[in-house]
GUFI-956925 format. One record per residue (C-alpha): residue number from 1; x, y, z. Coordinates in nm, 3 decimals. Example, Ala and Ser with C-alpha at 12.3 -4.5 7.8 and 13.67 -1.06 7.14 Angstrom:
BEGIN
@i: 1 | x: 1.230 | y: -0.450 | z: 0.780
@i: 2 | x: 1.367 | y: -0.106 | z: 0.714
END
This chain:
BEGIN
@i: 1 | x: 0.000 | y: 0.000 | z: 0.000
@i: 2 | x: 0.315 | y: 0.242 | z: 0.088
@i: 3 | x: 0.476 | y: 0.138 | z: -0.195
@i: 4 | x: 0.158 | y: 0.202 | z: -0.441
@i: 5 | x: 0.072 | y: 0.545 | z: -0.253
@i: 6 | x: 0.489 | y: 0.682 | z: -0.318
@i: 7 | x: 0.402 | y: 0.535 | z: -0.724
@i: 8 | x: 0.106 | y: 0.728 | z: -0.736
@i: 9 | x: 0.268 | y: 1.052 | z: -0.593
@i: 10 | x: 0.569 | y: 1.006 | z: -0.814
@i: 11 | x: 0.327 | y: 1.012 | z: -1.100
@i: 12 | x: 0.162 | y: 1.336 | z: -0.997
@i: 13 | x: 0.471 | y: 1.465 | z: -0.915
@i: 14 | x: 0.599 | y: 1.407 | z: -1.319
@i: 15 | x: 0.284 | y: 1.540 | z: -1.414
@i: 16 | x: 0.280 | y: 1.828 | z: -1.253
@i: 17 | x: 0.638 | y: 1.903 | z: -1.346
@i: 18 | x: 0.562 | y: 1.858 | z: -1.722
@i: 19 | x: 0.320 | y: 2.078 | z: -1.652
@i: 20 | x: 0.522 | y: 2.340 | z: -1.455
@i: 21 | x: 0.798 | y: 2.362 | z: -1.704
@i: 22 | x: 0.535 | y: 2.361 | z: -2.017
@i: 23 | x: 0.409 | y: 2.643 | z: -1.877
@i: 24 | x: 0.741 | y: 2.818 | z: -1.789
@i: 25 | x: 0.841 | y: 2.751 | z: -2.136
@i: 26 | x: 0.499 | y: 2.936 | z: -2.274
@i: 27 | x: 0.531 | y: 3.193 | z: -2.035
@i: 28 | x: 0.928 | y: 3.300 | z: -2.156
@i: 29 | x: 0.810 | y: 3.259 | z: -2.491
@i: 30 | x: 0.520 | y: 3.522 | z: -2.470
@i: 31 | x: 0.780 | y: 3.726 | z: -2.260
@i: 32 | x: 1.004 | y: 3.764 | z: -2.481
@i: 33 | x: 0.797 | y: 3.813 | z: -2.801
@i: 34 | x: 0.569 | y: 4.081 | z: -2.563
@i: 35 | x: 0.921 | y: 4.258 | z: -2.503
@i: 36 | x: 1.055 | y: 4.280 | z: -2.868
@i: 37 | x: 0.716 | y: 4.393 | z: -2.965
@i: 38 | x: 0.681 | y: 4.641 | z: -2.698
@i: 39 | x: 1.047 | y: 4.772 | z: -2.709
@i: 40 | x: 1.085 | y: 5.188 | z: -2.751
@i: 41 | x: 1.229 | y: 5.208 | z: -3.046
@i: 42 | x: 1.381 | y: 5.495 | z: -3.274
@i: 43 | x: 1.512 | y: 5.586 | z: -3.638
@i: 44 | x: 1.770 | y: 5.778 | z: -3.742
@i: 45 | x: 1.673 | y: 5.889 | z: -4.149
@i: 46 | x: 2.002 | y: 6.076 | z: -4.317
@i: 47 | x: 1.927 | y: 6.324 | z: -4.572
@i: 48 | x: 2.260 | y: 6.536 | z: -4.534
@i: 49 | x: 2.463 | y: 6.400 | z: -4.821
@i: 50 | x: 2.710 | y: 6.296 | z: -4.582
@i: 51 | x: 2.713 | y: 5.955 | z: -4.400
@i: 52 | x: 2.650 | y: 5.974 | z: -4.032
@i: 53 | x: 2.816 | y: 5.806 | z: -3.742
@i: 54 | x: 2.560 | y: 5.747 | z: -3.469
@i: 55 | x: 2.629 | y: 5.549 | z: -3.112
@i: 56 | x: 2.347 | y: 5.389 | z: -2.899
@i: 57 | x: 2.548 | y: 5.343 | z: -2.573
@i: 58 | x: 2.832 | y: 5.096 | z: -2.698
@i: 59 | x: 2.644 | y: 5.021 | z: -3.063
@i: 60 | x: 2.787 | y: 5.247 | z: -3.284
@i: 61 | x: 2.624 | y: 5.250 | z: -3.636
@i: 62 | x: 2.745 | y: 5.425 | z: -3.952
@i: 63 | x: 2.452 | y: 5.522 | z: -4.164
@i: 64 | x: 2.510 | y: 5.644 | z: -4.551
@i: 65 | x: 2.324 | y: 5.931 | z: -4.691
@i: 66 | x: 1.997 | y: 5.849 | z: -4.801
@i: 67 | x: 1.985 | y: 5.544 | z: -4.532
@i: 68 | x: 1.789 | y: 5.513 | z: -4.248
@i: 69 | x: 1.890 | y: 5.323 | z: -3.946
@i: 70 | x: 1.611 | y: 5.153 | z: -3.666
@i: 71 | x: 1.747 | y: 5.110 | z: -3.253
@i: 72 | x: 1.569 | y: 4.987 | z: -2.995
@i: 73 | x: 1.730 | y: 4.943 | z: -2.614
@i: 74 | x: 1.779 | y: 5.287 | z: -2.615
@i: 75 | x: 2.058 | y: 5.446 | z: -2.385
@i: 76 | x: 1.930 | y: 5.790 | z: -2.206
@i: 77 | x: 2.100 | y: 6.000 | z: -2.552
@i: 78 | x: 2.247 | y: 5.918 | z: -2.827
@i: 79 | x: 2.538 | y: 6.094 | z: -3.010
@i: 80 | x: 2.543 | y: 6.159 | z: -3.373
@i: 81 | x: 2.854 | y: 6.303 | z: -3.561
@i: 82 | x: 2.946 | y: 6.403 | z: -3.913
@i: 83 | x: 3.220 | y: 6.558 | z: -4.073
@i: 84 | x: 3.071 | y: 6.883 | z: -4.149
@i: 85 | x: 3.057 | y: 7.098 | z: -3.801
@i: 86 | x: 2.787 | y: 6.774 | z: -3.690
@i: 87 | x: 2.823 | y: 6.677 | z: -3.355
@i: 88 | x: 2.541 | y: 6.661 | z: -3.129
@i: 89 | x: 2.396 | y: 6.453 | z: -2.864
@i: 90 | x: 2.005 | y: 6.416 | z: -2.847
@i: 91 | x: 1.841 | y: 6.258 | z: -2.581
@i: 92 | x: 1.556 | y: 6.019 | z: -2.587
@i: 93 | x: 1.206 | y: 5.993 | z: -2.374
@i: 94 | x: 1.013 | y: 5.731 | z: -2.478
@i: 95 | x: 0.815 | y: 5.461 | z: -2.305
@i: 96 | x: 0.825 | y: 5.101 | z: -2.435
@i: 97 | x: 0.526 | y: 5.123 | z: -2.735
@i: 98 | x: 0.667 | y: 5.453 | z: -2.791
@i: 99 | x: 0.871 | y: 5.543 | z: -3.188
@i: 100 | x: 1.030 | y: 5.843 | z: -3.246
@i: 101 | x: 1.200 | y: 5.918 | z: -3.574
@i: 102 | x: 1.480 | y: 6.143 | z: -3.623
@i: 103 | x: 1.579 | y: 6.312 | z: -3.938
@i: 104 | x: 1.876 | y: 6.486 | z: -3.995
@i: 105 | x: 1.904 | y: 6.724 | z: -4.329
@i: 106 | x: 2.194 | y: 6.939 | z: -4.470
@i: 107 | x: 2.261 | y: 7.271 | z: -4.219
@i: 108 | x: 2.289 | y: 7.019 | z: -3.937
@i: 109 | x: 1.929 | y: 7.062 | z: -3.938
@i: 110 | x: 1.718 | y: 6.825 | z: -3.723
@i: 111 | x: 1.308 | y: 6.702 | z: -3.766
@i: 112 | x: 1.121 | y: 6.452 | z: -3.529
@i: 113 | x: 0.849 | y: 6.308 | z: -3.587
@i: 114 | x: 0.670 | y: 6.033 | z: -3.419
@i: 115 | x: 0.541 | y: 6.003 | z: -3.060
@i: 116 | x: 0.578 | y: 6.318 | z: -2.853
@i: 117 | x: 0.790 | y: 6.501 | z: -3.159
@i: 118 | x: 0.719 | y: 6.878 | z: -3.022
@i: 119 | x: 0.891 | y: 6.771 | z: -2.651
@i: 120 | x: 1.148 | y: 6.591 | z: -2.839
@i: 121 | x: 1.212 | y: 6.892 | z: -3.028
@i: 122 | x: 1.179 | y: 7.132 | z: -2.708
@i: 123 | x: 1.398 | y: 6.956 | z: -2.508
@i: 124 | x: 1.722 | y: 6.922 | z: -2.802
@i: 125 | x: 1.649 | y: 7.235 | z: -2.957
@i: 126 | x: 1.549 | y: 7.483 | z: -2.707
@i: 127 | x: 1.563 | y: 7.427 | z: -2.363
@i: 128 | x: 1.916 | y: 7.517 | z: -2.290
@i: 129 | x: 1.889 | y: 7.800 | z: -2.527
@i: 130 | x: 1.610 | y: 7.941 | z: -2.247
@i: 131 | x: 1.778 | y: 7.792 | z: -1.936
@i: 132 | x: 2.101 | y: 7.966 | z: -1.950
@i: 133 | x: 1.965 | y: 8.245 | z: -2.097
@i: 134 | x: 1.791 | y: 8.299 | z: -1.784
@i: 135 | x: 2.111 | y: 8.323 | z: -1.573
@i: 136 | x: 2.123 | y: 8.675 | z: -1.664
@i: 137 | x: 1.803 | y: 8.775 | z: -1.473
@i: 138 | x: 1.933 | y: 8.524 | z: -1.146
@i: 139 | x: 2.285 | y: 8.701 | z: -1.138
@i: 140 | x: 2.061 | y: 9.013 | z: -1.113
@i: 141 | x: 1.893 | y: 8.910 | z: -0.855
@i: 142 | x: 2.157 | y: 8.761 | z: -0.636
@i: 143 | x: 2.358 | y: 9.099 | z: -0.686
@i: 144 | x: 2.059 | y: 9.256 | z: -0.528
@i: 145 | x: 2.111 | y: 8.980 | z: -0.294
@i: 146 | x: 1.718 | y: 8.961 | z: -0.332
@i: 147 | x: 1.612 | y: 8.588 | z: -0.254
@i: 148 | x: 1.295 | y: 8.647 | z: -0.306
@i: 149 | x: 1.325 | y: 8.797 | z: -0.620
@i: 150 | x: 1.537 | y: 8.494 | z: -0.740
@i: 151 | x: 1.304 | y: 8.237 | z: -0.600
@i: 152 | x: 1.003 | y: 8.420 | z: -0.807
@i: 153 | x: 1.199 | y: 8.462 | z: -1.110
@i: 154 | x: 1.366 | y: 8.117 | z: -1.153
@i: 155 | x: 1.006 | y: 7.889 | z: -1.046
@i: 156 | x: 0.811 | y: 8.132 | z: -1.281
@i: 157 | x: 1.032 | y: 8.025 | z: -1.544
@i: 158 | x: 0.984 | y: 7.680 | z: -1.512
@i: 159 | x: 0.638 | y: 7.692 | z: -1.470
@i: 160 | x: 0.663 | y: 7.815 | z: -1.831
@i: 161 | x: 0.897 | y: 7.535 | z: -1.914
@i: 162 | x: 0.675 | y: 7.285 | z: -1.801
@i: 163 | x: 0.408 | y: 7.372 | z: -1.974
@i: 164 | x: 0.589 | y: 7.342 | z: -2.278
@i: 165 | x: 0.618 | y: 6.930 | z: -2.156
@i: 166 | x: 0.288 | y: 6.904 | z: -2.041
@i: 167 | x: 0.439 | y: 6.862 | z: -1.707
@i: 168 | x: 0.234 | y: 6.984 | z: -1.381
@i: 169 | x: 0.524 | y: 6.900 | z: -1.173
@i: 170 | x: 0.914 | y: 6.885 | z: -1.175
@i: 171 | x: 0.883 | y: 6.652 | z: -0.833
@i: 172 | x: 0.916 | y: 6.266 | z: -0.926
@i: 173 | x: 0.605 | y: 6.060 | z: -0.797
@i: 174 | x: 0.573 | y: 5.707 | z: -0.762
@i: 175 | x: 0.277 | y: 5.681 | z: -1.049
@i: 176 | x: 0.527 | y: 5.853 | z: -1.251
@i: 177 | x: 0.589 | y: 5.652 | z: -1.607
@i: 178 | x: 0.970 | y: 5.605 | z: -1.655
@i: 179 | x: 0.968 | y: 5.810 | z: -1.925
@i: 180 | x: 0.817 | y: 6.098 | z: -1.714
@i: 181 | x: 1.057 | y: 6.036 | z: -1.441
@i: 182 | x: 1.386 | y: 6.078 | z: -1.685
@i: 183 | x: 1.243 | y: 6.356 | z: -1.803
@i: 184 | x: 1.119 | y: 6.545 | z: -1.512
@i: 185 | x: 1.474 | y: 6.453 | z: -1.353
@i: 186 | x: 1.628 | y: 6.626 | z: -1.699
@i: 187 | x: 1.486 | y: 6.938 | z: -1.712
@i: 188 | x: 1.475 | y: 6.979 | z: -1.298
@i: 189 | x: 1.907 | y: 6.971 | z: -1.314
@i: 190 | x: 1.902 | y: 7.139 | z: -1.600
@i: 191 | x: 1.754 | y: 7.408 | z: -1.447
@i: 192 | x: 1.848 | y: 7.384 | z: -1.089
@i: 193 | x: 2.247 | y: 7.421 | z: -1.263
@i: 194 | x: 2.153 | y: 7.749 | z: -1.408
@i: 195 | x: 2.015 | y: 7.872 | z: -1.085
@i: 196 | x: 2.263 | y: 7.750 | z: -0.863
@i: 197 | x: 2.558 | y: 7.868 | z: -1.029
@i: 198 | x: 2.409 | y: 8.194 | z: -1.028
@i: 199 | x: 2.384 | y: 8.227 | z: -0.612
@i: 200 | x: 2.735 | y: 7.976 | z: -0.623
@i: 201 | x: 2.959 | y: 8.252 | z: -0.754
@i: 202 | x: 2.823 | y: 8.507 | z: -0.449
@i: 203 | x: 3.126 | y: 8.588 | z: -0.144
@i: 204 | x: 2.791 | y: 8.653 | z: 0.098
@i: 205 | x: 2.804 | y: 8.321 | z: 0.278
@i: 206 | x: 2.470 | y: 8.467 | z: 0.433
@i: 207 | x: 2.293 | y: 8.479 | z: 0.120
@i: 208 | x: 2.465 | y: 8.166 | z: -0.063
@i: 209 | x: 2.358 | y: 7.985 | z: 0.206
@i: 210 | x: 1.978 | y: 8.141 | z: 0.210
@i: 211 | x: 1.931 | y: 8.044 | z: -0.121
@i: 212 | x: 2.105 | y: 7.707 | z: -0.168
@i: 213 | x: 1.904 | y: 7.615 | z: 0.141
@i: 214 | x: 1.569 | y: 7.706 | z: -0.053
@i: 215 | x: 1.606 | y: 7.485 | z: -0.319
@i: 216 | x: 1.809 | y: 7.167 | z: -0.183
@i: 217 | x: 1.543 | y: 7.126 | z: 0.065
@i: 218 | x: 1.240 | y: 7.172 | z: -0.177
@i: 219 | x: 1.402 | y: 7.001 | z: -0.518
@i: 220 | x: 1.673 | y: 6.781 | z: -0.423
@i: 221 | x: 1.669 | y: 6.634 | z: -0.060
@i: 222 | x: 1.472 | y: 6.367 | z: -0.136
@i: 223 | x: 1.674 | y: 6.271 | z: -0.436
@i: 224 | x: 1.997 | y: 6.249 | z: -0.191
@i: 225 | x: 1.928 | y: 5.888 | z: -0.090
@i: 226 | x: 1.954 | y: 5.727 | z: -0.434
@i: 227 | x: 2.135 | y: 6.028 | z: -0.584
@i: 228 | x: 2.284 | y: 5.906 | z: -0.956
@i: 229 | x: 2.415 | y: 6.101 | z: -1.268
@i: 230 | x: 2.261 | y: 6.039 | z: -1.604
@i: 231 | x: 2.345 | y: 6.358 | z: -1.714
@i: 232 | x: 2.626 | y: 6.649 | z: -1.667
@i: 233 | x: 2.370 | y: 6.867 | z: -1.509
@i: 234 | x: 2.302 | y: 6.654 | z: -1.227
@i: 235 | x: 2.686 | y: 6.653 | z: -1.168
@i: 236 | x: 2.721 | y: 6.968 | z: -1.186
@i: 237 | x: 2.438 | y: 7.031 | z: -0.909
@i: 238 | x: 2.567 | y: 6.703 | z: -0.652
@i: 239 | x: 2.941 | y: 6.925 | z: -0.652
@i: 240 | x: 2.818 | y: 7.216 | z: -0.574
@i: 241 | x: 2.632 | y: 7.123 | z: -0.303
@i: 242 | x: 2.994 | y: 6.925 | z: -0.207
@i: 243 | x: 3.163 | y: 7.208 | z: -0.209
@i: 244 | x: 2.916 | y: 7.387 | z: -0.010
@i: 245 | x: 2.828 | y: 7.111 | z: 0.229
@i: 246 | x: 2.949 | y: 7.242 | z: 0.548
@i: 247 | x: 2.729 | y: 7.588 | z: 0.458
@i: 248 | x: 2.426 | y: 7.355 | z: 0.416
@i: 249 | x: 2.498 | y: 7.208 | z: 0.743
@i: 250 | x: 2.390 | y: 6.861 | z: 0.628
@i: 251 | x: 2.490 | y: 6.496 | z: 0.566
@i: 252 | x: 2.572 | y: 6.349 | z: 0.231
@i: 253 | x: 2.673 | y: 5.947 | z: 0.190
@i: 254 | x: 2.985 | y: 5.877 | z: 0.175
@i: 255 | x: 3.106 | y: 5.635 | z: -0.148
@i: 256 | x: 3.421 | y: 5.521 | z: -0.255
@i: 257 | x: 3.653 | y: 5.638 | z: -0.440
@i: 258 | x: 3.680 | y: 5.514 | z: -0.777
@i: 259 | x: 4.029 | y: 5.698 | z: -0.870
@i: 260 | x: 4.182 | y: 5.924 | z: -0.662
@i: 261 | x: 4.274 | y: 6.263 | z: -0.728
@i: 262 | x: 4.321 | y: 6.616 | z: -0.594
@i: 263 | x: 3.959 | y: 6.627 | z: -0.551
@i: 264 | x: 3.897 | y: 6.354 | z: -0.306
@i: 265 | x: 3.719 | y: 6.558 | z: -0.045
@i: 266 | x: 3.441 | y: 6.642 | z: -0.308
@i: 267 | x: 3.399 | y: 6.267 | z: -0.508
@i: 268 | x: 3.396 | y: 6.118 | z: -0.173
@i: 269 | x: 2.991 | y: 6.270 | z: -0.163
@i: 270 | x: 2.966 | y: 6.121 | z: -0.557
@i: 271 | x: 2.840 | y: 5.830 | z: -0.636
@i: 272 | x: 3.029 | y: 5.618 | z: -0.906
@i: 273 | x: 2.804 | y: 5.724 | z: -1.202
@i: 274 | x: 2.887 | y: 6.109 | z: -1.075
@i: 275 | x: 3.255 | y: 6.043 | z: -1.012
@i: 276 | x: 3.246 | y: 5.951 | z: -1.395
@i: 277 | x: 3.159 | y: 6.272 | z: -1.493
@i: 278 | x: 3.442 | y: 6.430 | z: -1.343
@i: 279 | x: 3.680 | y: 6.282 | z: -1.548
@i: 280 | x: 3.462 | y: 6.296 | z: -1.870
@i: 281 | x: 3.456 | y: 6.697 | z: -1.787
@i: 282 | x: 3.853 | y: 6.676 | z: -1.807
@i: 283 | x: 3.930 | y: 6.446 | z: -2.056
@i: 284 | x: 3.661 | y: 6.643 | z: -2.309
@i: 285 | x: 3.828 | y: 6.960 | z: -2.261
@i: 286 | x: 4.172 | y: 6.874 | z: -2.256
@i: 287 | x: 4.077 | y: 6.708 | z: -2.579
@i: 288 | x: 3.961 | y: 7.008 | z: -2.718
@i: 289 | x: 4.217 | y: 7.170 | z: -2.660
@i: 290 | x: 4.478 | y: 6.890 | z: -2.772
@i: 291 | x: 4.684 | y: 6.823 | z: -2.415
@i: 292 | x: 4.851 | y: 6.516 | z: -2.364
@i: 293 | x: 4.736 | y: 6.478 | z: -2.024
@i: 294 | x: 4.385 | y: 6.378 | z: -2.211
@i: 295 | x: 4.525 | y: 5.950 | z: -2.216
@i: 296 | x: 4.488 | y: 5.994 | z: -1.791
@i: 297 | x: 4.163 | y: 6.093 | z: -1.816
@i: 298 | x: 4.108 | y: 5.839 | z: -2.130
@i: 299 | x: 4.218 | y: 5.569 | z: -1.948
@i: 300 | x: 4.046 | y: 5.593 | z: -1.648
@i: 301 | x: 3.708 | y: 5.620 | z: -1.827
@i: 302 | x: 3.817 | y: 5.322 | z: -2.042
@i: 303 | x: 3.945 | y: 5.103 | z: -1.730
@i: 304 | x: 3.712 | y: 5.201 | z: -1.401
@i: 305 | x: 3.384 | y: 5.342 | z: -1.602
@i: 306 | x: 3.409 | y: 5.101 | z: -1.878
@i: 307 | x: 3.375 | y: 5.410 | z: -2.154
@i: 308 | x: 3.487 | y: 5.345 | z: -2.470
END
């Protein structure tokens, strides 16, 4: 009777197994084809009678004149690069059943079309045009050493910018679509660079103080915990509050260092993917300006940020 009973549960058992991985099996299947179909996905149409060098993260594609080129797993922006004067970097918000096509045309001039074209277009085209040429009107207002005149001026103006996004908010929220998220994040460093460089170059402690106080408690605190570069502007807005950290009179994580350097006291409150920044800021302009002492920076990139 023992003997039948362990026979008949060995038999379920199999079943069920069969069963179990059948379904796995049908499950991974439908995955997978429900991921390639839903994948965000963008093309890059050249119509500038040159060919076109575009990179996708590490994919980099060469697309002839006349060509068009589709990518999917798309990296936060992608670069594209010519030999006449073309070298720009355009960055990407889509969500996965999102397509956005690109088209580049002779004058470096650049068309989207697609889902969401006009914010595309905004955000590449025009946004840093209006950012920094707001600075003007903060360094006015920090000369007055008016706070509230800077705090009026700079959330006015992006009011107006989110508008333009069909944004209510700059402040990520959990029912936030990823999409949403990278681009609230975007245009919230963006601006918060412009604004705090403004009130950064000040010698009244008082007032530097006042103001960085204002907005690291209402736009960035709660970002602190996770904190994380994607872009230059967020960078740019983690080492200034560094440098400033003892005038803030609060905490930041500490995180290793990835390679040292004179600036250890400052990357020590950067997180890797910030720390990278650092020596992509040095290593682009001491290539632009053709100094040897660009390999370092290469190399490091290369070897401890895995940049090619």
């Amino acid at each position: 009777m023992i003997k039948q009973n362990i026979e008949i549960s060995i038999l379920v058992y199999t079943k069920n197994m069969k069963h179990s991985f059948l379904t796995q099996g049908i499950f991974y299947i439908l995955f997978f084809c429900f991921s390639t179909l839903t994948a965000q996905k963008f093309t890059i149409s050249n119509s500038t009678s040159e060919s076109l060098t575009v990179r996708n993260g590490k994919q980099e594609v060469m697309i002839k004149d006349g060509d068009k080129k589709e990518f999917s797993n798309i990296a936060n922006r992608i670069s594209v690069t010519g030999s006449q004067n073309l070298n720009r970097s355009i960055l990407i918000f889509l969500e996965p059943t999102e397509k956005l096509i690109i088209t580049l045309k002779q004058g470096n001039a650049i068309f989207y079309t697609g889902d969401q074209p006009d914010i595309h277009e905004y955000l590449n085209e025009k946004l840093n045009v209006e950012t920094f040429g707001k600075m003007r009107d903060y360094l006015n207002a920090t000369n007055k050493k008016n706070i509230g005149e800077l705090k009026n001026t700079s959330e006015i103006f992006l009011s107006d910018v989110l508008k333009k996004v069909k944004l209510s908010s700059v402040l990520v929220s959990p029912e936030d679509k990823s999409s949403t998220k990278k681009l609230k994040n975007h245009i919230k460093y963006n601006w918060l660079y412009t604004v705090l460089t403004s009130m950064n170059s000040q010698k009244d402690r008082a007032f530097t103080q006042q103001g960085l106080s204002y907005y690291y408690k209402k736009y960035i605190e709660s970002d602190i915990a996770q904190y994380s570069c994607n872009s230059v502007y967020q960078y740019n807005v983690i080492e200034i509050l560094a440098k400033n950290k003892e005038l803030l009179q609060v905490e930041f994580p500490n995180y290793p260092i990835v390679e040292h350097t004179d600036s250890d006291n400052i990357n020590q409150y950067l997180p890797k993917s910030c720390q990278r920044f650092y020596f992509q800021k040095k290593y682009d302009y001491l290539e632009h300006i053709n100094d040897p002492g660009q390999d370092y920076y290469k190399t490091v990139l290369t070897e401890k940020f895995n940049e090619q």
